[in-house]
N, C-alpha and C positions, 0 to 999 in steps of 0.2 A: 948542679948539686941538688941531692932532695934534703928537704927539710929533716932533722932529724926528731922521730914520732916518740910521744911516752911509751911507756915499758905499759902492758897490759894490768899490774898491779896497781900504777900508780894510776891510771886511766882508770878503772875501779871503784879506787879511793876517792877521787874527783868525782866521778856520779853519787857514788854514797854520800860523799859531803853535801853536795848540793839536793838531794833527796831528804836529805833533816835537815837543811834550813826550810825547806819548802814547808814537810812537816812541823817544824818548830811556827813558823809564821802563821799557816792554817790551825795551830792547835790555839796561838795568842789569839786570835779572829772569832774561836768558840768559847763559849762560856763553860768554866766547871762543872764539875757537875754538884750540884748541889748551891751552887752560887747565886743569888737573888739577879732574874732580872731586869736588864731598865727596861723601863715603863717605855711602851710604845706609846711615840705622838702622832693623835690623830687630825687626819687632815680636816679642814673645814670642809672643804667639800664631800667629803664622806659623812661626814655627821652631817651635813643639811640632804643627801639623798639619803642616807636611812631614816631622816626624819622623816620625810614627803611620803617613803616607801611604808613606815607604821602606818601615819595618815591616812593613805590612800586603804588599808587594809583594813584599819577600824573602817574607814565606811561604807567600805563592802560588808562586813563581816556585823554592824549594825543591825539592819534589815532582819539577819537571823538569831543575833540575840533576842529583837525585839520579837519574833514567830516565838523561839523559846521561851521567852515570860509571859505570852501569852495563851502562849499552850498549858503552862502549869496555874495561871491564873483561877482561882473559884469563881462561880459562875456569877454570885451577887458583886465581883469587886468587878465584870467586865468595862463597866463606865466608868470609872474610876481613874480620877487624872493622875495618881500616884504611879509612878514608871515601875517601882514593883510591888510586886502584892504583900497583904501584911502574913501569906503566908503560902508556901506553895502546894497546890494538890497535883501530888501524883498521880491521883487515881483518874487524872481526866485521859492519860493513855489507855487504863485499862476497859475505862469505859467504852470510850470509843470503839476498841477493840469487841469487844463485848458488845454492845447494843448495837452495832450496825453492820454491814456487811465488808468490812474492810481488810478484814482476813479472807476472803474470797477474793476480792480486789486485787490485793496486793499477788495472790497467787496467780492469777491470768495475766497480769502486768510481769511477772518472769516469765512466764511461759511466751508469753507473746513478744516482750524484749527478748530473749534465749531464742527462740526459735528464730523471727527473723533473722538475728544478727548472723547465726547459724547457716541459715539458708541463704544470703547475704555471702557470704562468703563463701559455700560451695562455689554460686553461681559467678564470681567478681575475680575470685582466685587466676583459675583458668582464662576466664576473657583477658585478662586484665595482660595474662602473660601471653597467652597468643599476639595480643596486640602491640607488647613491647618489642616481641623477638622475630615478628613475621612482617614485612615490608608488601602487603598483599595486597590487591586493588580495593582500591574504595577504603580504606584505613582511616584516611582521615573525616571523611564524609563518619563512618561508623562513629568516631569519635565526637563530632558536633552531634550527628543523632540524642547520645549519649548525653550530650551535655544539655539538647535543649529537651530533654526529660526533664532535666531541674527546674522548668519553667513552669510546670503545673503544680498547681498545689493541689492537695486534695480536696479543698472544698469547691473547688472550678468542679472537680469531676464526682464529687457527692452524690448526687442525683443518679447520674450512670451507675457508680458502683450498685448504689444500694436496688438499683433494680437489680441487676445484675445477679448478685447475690440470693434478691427473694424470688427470683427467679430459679435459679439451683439451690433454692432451701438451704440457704446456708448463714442465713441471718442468726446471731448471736452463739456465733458460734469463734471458737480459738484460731482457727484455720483461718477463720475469712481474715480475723486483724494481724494475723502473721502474714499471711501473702501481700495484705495491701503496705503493711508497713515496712517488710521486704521490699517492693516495688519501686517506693519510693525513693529511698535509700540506696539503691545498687546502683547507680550511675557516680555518686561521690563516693564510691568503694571503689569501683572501675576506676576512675581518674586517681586516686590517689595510689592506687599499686600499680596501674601504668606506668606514673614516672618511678616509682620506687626501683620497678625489675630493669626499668630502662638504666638504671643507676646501676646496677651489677653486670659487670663484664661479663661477656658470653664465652670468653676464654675458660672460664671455669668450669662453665659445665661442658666445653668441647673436651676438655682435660680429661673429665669424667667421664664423658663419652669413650673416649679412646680406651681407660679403662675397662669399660666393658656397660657402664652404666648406659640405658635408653635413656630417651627423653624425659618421660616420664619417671625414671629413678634419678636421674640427674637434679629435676625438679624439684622432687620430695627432700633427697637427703645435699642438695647444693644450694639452691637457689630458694627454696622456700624458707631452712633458717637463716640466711641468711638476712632476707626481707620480714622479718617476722616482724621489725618496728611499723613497717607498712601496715603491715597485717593486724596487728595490733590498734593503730592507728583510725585504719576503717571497722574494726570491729567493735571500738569504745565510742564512738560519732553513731554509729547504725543500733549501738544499743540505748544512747542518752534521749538517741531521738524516739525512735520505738519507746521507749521509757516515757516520756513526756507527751506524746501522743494523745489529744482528746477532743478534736473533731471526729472522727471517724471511730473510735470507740463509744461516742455519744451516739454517733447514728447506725452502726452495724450493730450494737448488742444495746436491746433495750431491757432484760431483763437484770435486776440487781446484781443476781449474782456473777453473772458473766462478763460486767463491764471490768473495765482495768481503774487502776488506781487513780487517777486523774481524774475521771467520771465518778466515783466513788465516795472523794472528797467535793466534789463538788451539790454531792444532795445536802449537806450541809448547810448549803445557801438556802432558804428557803423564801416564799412571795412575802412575808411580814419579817422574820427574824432572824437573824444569822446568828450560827450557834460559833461564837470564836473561838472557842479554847477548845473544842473538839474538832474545826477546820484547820488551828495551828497545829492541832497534836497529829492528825492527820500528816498535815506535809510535813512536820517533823520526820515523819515515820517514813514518808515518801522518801526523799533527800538522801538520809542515810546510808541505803544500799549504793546509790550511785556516788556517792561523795567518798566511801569507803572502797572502790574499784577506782576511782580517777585517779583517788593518792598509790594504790597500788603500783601503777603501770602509767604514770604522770610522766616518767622518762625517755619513754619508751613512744608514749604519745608526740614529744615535742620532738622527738628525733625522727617521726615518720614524717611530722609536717614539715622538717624543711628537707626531705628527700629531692631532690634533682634538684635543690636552686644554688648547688654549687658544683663547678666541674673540673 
């Protein structure tokens, strides 16, 4: 014998029922609207690490309060054991501006951050992908090459450069601290989009190949945005560093105006007296640009860095 089944209305009726009680339960579970509500309790544990986490940030973030009140500091209160002044001068940025060569500085300091990072990634782009997608002999010998670059620093090889240099007349000049600070820099641009492309299936751009796409258009419009946090990644590392540079800007450019900002702020130091509230207002001014690019693309950064360390 078969069981005898409900009638397709009453079967219905039965999902509809049980459809508003579900609703009725889910609407008891939300708060009205307009209804006050309870106060969330919070765990200790969260309030003892956002407390450590303020902590830890005031005392990072100390240091540059204290540059800031000593940048706006007048020149008679610099000894002065009061933590702040009885009054702040502004005018120590525009002086500084004004009486020294720091607007010059500052401007070879983009050009020569902008350029390397630029030329830095021409050259890193490419290797970086050949080496992910090509199983070619010697690959990984290229790669240790590659990486015992990072072992030199430039003050090992200072001497060489700079002959080198006043030998092709190119001392104090923009070119020479773009190529050196390129140089240095494109092996950690190399290794970081290495494993980024290694991290994108090559199924996609075969995909696009069949399409009709080459290699080379598969790359541009597949694979390169793809890897742009990579890209991104080594592009804000090869400009902090280019950016902060000043061995090799003290010894390629020795004329005023052509050194970068770093060598710039530093004739401020002088053999008897250090002029403080135009060296703070200085690196005040220095900081900025790069402090306002890092919040930009800070997202972007921390997603190229952990590129390949999960699979």
């Amino acid at each position: 014998m078969t069981q005898p089944t409900l009638p397709p209305a009453q079967t219905t009726g039965t999902t509809g029922t049980a459809r508003k009680v579900r609703a009725a339960r889910s609407a008891a579970g939300r708060p009205r609207p307009g209804a006050p509500r309870a106060p969330r309790t919070l765990n200790p544990r969260t309030l003892l690490i956002t407390a450590v986490a303020w902590l830890l940030a005031a005392l990072f973030l100390l240091p540059y309060a204290e540059m800031v009140i000593t940048a706006l500091r007048p020149a008679e209160e610099l000894r002065d054991a009061t933590y702040l002044p009885s009054a702040f001068e502004w005018a120590n940025f525009v002086d500084v501006w004004r009486e020294s060569h720091l607007g010059d500085n500052l401007r070879v300091t983009l050009l020569v951050a902008a350029g390397s990072t630029l030329l830095v990634l021409l050259v890193a782009v490419p290797a970086a992908y050949y080496t992910a997608r090509m199983r070619f002999r010697g690959r990984t010998l290229f790669l240790l090459l590659v990486l015992i670059t990072q072992m030199f620093q430039p003050t090992s090889l200072l001497v060489g450069l700079y002959r080198e240099f006043y030998q092709l007349d190119m001392l104090n000049s923009v070119w020479t601290l773009i190529l050196c600070n390129a140089a240095f820099n494109l092996a950690f641009a190399i290794w970081i989009l290495t494993a980024y492309f290694a991290s994108i299936p090559e199924a996609l751009e075969e995909a696009a190949m069949i399409d009709g796409l080459g290699r080379a258009g598969a790359l541009l419009r597949i694979t390169l945005p793809l890897a742009m946090p990579g890209v991104v990644t080594a592009m804000i590392f090869t400009f902090i560093a280019a950016w902060n540079e000043f061995v090799m800007g003290l010894t390629l450019s020795t004329v005023p105006e052509n050194q970068p900002l770093t060598v710039g702020i530093n004739s401020f130091i002088g053999n008897y007296t250090v002029q403080w509230n135009y060296l703070f207002a200085g690196s005040v001014i220095a900081i900025v640009p790069v402090v306002v690019l890092f919040a930009l693309i800070e997202r972007k950064v921390v997603s190229g860095l952990t590129a390949g360390s999960v699979k």
